[in-house]
mmCIF file as Biopython writes it, N, C-alpha, C and O atoms, coordinates in Angstrom:
data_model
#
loop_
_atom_site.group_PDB
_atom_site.id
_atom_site.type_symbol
_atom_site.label_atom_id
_atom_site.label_alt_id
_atom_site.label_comp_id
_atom_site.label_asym_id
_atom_site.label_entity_id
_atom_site.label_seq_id
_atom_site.pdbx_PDB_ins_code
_atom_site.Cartn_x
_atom_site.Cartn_y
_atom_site.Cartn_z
_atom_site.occupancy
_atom_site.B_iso_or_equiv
_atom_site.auth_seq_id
_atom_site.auth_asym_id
_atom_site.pdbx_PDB_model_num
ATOM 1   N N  . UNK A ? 1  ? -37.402 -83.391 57.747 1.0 0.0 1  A 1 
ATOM 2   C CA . UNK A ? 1  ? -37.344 -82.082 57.133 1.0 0.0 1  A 1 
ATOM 3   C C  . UNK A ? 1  ? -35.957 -81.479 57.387 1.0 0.0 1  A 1 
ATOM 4   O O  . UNK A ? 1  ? -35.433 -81.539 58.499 1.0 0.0 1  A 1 
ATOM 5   N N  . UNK A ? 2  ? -35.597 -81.118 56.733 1.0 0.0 2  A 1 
ATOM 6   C CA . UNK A ? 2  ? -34.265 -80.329 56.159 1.0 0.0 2  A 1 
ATOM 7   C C  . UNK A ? 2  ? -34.712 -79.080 56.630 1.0 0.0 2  A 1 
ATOM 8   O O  . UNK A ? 2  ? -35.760 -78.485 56.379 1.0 0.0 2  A 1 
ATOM 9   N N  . UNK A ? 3  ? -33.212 -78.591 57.771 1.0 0.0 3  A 1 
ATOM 10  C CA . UNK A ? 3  ? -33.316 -76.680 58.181 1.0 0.0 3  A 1 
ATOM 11  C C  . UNK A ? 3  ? -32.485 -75.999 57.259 1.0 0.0 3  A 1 
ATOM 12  O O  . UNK A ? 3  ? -31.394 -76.561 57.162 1.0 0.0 3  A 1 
ATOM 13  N N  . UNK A ? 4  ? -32.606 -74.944 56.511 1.0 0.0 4  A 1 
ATOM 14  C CA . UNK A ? 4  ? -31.405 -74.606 55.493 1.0 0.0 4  A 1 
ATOM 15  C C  . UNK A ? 4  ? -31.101 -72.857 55.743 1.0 0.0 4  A 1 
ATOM 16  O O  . UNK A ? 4  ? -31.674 -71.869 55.282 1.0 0.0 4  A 1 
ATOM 17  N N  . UNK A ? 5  ? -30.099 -72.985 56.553 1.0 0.0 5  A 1 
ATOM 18  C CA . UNK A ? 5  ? -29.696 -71.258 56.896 1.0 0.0 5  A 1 
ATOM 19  C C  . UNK A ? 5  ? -29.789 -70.223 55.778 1.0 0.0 5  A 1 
ATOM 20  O O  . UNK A ? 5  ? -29.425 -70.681 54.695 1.0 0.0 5  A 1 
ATOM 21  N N  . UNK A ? 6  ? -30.133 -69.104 55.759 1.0 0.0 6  A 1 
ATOM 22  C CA . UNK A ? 6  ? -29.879 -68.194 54.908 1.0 0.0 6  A 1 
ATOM 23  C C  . UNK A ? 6  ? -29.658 -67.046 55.402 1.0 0.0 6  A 1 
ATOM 24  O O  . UNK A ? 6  ? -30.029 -66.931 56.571 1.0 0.0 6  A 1 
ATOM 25  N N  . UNK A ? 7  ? -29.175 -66.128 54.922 1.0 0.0 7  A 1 
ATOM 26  C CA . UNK A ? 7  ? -28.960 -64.822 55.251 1.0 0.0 7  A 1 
ATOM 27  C C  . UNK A ? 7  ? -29.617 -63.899 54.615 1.0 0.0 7  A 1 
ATOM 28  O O  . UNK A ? 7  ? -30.255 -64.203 53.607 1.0 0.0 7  A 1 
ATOM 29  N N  . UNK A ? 8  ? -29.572 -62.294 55.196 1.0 0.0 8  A 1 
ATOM 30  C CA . UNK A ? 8  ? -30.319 -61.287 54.109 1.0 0.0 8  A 1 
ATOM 31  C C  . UNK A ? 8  ? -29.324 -60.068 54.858 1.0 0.0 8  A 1 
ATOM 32  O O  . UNK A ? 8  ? -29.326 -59.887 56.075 1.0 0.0 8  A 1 
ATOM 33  N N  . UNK A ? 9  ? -28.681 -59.466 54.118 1.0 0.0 9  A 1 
ATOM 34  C CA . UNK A ? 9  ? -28.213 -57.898 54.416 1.0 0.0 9  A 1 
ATOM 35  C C  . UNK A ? 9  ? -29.230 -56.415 54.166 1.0 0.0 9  A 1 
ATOM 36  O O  . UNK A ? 9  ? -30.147 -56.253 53.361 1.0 0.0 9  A 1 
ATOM 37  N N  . UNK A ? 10 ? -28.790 -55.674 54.956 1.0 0.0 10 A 1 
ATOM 38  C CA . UNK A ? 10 ? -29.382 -54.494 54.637 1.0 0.0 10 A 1 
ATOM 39  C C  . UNK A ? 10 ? -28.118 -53.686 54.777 1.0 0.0 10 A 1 
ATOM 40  O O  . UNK A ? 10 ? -27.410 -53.579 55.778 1.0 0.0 10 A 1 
ATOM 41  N N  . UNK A ? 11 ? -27.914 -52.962 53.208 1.0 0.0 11 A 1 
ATOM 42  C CA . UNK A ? 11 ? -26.837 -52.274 52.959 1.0 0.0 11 A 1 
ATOM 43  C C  . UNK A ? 11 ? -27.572 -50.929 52.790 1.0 0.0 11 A 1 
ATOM 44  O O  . UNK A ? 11 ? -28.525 -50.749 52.033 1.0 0.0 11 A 1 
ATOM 45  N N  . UNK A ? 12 ? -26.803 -49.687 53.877 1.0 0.0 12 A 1 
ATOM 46  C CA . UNK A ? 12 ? -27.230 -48.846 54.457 1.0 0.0 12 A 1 
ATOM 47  C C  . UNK A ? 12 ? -26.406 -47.561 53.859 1.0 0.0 12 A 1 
ATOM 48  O O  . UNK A ? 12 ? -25.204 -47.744 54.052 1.0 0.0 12 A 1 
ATOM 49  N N  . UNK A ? 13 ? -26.661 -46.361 53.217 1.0 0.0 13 A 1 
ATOM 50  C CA . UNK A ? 13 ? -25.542 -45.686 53.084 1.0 0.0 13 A 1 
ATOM 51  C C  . UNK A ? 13 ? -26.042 -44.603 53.751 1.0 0.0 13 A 1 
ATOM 52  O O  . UNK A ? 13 ? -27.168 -44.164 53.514 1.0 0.0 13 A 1 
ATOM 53  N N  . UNK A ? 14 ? -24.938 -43.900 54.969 1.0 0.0 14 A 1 
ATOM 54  C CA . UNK A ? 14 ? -25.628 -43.029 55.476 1.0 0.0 14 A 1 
ATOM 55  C C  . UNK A ? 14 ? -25.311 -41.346 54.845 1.0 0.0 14 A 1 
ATOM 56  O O  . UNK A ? 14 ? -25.795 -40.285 55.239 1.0 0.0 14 A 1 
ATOM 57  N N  . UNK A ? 15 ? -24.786 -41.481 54.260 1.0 0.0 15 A 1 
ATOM 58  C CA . UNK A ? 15 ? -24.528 -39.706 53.650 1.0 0.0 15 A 1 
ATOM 59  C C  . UNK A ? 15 ? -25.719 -39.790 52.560 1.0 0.0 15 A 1 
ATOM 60  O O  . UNK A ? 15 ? -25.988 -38.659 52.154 1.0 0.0 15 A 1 
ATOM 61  N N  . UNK A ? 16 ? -26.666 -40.998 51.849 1.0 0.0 16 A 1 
ATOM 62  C CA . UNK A ? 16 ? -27.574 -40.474 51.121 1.0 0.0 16 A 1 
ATOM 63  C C  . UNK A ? 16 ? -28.810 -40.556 52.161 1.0 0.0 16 A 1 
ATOM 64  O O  . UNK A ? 16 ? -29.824 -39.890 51.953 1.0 0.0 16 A 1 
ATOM 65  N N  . UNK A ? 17 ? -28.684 -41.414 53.310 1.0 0.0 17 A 1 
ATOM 66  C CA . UNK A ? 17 ? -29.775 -42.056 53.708 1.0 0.0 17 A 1 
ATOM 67  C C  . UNK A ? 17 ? -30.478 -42.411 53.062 1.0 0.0 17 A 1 
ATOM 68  O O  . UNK A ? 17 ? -31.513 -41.762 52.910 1.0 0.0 17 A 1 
ATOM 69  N N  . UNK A ? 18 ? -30.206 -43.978 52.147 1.0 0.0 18 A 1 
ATOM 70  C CA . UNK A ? 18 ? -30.704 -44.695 51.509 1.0 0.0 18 A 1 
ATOM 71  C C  . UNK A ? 18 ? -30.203 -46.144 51.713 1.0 0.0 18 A 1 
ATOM 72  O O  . UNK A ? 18 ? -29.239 -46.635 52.301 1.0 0.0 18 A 1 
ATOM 73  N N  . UNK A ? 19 ? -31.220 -46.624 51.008 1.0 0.0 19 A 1 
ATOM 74  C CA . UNK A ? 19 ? -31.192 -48.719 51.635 1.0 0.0 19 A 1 
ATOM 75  C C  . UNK A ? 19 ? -31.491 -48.925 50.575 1.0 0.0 19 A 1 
ATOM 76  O O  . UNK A ? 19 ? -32.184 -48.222 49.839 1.0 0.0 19 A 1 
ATOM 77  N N  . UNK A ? 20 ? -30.722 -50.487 50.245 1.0 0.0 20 A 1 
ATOM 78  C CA . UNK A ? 20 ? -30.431 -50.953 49.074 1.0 0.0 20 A 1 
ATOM 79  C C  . UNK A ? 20 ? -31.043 -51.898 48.776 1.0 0.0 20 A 1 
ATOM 80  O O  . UNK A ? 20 ? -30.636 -52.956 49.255 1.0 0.0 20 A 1 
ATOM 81  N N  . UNK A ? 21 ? -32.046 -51.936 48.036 1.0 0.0 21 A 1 
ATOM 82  C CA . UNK A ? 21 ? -32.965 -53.385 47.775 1.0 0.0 21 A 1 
ATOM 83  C C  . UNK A ? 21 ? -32.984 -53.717 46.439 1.0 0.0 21 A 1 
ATOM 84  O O  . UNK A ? 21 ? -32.560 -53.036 45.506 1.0 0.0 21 A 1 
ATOM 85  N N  . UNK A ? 22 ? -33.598 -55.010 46.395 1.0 0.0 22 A 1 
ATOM 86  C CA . UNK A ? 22 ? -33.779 -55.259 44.872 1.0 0.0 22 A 1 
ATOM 87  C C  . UNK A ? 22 ? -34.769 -55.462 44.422 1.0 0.0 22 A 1 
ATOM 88  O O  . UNK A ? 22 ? -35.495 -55.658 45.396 1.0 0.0 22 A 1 
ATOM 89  N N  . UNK A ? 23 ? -35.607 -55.601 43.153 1.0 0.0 23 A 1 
ATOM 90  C CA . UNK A ? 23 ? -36.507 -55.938 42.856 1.0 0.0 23 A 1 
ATOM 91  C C  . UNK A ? 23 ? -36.966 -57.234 42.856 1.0 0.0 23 A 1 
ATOM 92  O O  . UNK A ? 23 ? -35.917 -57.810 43.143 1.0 0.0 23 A 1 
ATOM 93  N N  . UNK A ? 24 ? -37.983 -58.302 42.711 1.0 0.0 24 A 1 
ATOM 94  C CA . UNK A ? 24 ? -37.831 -59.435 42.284 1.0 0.0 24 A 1 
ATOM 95  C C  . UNK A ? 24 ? -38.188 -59.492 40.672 1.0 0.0 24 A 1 
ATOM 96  O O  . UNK A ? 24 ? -39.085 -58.817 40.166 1.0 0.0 24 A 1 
ATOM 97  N N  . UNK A ? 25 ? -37.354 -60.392 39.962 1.0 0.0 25 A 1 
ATOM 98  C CA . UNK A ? 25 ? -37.338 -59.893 38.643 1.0 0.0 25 A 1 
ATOM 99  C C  . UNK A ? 25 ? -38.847 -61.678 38.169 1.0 0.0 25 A 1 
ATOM 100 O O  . UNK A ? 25 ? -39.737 -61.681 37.318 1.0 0.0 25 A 1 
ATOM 101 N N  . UNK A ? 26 ? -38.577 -62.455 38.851 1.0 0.0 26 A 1 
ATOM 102 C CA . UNK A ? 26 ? -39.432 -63.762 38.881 1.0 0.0 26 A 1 
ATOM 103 C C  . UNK A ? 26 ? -40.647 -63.477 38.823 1.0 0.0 26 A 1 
ATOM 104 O O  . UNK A ? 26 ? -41.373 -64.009 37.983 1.0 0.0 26 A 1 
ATOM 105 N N  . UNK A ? 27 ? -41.148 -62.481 39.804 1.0 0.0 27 A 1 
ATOM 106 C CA . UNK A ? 27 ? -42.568 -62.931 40.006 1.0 0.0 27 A 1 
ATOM 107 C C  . UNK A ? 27 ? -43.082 -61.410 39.820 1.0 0.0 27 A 1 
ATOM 108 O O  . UNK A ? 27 ? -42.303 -60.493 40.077 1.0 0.0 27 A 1 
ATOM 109 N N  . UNK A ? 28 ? -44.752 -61.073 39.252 1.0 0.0 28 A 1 
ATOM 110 C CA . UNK A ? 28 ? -45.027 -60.264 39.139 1.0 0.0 28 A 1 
ATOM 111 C C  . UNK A ? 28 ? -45.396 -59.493 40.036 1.0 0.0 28 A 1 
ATOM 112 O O  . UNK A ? 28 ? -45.424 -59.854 41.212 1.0 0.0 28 A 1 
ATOM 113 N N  . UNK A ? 29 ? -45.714 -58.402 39.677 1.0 0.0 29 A 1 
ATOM 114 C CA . UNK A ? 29 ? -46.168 -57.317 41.001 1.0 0.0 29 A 1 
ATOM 115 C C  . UNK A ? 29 ? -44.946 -55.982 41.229 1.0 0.0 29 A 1 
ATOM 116 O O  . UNK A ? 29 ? -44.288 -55.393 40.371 1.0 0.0 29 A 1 
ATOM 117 N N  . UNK A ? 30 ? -44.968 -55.821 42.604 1.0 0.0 30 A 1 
ATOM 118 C CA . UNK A ? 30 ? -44.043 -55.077 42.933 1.0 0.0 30 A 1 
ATOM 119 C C  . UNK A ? 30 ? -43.598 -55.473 44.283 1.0 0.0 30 A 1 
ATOM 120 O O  . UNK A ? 30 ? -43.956 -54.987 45.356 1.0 0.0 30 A 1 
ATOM 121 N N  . UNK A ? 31 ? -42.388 -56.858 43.966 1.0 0.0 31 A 1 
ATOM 122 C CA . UNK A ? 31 ? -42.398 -57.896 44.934 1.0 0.0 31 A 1 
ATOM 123 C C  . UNK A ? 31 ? -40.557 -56.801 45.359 1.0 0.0 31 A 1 
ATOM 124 O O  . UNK A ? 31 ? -39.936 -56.536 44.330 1.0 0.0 31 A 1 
ATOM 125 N N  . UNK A ? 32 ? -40.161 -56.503 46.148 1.0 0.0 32 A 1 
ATOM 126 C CA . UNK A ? 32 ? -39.021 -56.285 46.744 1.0 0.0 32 A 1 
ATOM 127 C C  . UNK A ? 32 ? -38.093 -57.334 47.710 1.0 0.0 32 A 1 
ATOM 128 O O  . UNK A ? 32 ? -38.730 -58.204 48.303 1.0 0.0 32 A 1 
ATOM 129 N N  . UNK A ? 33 ? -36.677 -57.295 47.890 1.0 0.0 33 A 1 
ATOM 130 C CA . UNK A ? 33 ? -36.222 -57.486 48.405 1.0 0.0 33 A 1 
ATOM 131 C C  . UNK A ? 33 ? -34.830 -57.477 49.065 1.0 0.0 33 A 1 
ATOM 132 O O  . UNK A ? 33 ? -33.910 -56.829 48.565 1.0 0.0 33 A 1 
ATOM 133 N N  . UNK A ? 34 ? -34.683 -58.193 50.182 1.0 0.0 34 A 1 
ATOM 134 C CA . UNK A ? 34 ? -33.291 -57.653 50.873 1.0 0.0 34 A 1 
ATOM 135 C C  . UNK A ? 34 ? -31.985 -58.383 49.877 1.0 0.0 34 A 1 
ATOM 136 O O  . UNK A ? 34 ? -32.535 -59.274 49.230 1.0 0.0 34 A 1 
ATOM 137 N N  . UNK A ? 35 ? -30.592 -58.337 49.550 1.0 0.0 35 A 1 
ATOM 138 C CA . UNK A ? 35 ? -29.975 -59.115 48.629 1.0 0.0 35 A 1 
ATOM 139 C C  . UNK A ? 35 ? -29.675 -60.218 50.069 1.0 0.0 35 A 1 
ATOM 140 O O  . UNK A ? 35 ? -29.688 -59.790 51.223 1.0 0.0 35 A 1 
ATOM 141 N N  . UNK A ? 36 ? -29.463 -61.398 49.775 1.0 0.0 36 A 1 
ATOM 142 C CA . UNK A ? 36 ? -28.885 -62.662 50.327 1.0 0.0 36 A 1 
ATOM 143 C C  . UNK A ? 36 ? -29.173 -63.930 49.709 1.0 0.0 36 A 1 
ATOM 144 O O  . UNK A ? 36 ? -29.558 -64.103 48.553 1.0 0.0 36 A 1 
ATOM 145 N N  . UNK A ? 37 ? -28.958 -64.769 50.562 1.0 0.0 37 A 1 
ATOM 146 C CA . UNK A ? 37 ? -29.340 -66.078 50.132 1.0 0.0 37 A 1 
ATOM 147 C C  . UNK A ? 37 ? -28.820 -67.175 51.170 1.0 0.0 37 A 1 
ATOM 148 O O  . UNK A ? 37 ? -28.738 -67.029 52.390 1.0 0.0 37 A 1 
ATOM 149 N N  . UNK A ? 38 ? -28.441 -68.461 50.319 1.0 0.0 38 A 1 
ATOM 150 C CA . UNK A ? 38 ? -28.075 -70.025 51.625 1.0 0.0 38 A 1 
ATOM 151 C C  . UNK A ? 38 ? -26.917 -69.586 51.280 1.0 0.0 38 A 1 
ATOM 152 O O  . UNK A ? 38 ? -26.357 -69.116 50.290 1.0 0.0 38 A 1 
ATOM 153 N N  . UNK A ? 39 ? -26.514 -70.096 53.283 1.0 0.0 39 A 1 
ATOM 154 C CA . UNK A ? 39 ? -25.447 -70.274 53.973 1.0 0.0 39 A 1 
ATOM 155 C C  . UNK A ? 39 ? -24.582 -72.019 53.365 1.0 0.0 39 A 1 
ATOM 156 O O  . UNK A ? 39 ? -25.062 -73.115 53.654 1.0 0.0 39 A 1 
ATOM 157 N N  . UNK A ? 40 ? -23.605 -71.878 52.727 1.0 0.0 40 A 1 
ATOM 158 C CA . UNK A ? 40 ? -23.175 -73.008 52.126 1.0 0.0 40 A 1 
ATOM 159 C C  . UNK A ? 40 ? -22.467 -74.307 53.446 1.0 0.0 40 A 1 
ATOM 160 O O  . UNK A ? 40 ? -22.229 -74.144 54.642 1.0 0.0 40 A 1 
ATOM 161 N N  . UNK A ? 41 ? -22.358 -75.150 52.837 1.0 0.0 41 A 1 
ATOM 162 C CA . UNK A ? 41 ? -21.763 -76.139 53.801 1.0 0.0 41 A 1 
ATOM 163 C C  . UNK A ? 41 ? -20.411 -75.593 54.797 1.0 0.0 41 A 1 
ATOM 164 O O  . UNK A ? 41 ? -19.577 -75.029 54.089 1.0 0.0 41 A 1 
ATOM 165 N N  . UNK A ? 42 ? -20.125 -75.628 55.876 1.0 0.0 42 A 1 
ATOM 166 C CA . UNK A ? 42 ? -18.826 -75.029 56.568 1.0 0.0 42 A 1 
ATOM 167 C C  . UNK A ? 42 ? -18.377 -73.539 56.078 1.0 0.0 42 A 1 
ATOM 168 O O  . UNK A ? 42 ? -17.202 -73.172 56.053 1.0 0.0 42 A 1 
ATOM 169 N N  . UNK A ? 43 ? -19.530 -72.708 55.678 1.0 0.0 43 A 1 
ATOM 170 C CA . UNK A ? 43 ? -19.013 -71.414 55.517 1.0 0.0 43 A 1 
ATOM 171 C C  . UNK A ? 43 ? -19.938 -71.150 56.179 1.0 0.0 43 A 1 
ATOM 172 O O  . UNK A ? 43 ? -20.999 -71.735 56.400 1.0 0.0 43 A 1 
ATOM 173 N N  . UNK A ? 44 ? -19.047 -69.205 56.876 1.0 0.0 44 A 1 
ATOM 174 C CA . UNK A ? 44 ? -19.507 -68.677 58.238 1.0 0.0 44 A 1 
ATOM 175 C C  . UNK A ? 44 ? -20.694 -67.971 57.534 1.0 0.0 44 A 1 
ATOM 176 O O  . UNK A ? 44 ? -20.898 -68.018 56.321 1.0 0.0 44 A 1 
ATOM 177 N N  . UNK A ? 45 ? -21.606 -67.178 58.627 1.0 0.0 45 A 1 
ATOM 178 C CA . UNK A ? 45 ? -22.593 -66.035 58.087 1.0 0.0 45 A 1 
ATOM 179 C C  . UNK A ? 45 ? -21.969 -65.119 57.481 1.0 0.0 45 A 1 
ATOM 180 O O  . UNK A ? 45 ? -22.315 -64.727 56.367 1.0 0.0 45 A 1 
ATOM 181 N N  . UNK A ? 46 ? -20.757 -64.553 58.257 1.0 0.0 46 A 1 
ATOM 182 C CA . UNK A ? 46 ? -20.613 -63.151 57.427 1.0 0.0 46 A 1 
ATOM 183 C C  . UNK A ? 46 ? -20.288 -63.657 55.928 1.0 0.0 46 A 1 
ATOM 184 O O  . UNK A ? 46 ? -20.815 -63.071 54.982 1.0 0.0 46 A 1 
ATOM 185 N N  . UNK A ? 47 ? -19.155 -65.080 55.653 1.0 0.0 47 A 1 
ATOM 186 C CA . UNK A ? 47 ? -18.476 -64.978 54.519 1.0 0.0 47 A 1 
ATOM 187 C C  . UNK A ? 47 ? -19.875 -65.442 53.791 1.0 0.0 47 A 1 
ATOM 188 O O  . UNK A ? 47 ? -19.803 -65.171 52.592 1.0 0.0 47 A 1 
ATOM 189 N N  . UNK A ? 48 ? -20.991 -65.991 54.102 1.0 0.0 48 A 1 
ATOM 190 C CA . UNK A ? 48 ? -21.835 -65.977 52.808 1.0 0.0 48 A 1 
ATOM 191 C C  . UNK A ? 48 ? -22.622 -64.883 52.451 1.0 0.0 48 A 1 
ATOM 192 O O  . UNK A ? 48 ? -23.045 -64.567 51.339 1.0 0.0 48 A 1 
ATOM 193 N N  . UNK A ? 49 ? -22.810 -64.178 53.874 1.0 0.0 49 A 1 
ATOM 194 C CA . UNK A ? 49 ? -23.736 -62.784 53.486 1.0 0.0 49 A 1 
ATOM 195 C C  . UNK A ? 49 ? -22.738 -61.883 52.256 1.0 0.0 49 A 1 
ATOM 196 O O  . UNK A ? 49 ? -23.228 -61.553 51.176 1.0 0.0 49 A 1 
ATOM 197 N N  . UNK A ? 50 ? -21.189 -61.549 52.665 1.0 0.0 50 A 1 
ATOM 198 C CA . UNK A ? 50 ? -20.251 -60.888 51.567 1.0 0.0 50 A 1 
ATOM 199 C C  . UNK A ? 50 ? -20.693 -61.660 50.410 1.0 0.0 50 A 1 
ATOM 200 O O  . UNK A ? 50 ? -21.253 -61.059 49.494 1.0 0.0 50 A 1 
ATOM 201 N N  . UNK A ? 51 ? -20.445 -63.353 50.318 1.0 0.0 51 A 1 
ATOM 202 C CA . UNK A ? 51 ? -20.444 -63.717 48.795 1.0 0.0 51 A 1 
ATOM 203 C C  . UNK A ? 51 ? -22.068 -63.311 48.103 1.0 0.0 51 A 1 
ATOM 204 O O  . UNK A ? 51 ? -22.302 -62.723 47.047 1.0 0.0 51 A 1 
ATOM 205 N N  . UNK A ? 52 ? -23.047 -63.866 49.132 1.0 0.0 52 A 1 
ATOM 206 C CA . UNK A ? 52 ? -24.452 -63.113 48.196 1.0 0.0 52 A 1 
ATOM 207 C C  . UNK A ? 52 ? -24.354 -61.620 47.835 1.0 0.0 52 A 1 
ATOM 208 O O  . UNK A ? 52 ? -24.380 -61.184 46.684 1.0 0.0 52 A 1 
ATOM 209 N N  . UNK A ? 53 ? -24.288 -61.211 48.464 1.0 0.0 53 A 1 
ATOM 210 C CA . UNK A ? 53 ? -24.404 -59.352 48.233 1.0 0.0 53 A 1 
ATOM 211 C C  . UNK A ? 53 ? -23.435 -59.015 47.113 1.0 0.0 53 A 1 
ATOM 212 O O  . UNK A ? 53 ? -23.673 -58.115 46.307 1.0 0.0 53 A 1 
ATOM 213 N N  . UNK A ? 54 ? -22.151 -59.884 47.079 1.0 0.0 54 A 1 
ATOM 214 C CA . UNK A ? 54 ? -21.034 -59.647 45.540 1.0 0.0 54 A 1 
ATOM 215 C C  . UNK A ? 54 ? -21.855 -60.748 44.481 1.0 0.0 54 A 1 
ATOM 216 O O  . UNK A ? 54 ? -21.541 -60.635 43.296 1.0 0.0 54 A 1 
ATOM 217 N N  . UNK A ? 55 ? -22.680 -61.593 44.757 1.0 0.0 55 A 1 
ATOM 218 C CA . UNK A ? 55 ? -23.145 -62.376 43.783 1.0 0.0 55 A 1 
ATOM 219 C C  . UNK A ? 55 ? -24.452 -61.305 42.963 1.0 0.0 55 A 1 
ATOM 220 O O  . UNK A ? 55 ? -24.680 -61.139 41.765 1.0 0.0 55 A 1 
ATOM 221 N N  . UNK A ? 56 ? -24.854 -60.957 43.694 1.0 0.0 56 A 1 
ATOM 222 C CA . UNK A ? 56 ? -26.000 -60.045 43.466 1.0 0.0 56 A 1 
ATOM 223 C C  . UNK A ? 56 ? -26.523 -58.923 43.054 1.0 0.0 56 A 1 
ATOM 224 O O  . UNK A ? 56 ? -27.573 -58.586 42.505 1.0 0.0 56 A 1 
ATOM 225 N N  . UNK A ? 57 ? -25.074 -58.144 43.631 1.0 0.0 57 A 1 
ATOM 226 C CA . UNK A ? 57 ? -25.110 -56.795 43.832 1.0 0.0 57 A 1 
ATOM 227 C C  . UNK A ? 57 ? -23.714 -56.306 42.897 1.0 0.0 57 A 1 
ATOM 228 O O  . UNK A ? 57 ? -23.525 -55.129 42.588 1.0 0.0 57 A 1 
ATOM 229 N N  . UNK A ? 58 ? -23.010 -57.163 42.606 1.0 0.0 58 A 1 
ATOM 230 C CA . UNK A ? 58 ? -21.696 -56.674 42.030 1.0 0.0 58 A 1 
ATOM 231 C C  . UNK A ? 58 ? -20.340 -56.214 42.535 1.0 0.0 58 A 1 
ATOM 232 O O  . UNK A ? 58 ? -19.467 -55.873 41.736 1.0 0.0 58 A 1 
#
């Protein structure tokens, strides 16, 4: 079995006091979540948590 790192941010703004989530757009319901994803081959946590959250989030 294969271990496969991932990350998840919680982007925090404190002058609205609000947290930034997303919806899941896949599955039905009212499924939420944090933005992230996999940690790529020889890249660190932070630089994949930045690239998901700009992949994701814009």
């Amino acid at each position: 079995m294969t271990t496969r790192l991932t990350v998840r941010g919680i982007i925090y703004n404190p002058q609205t006091d609000s947290v930034f989530v997303q919806k899941l757009k896949k599955l039905q319901g009212n499924n939420w979540y944090l933005p992230g994803g996999k940690v790529e081959d020889k890249e660190s946590l932070i630089s994949a948590l930045k690239r998901e959250i700009f992949e994701e989030c814009g």
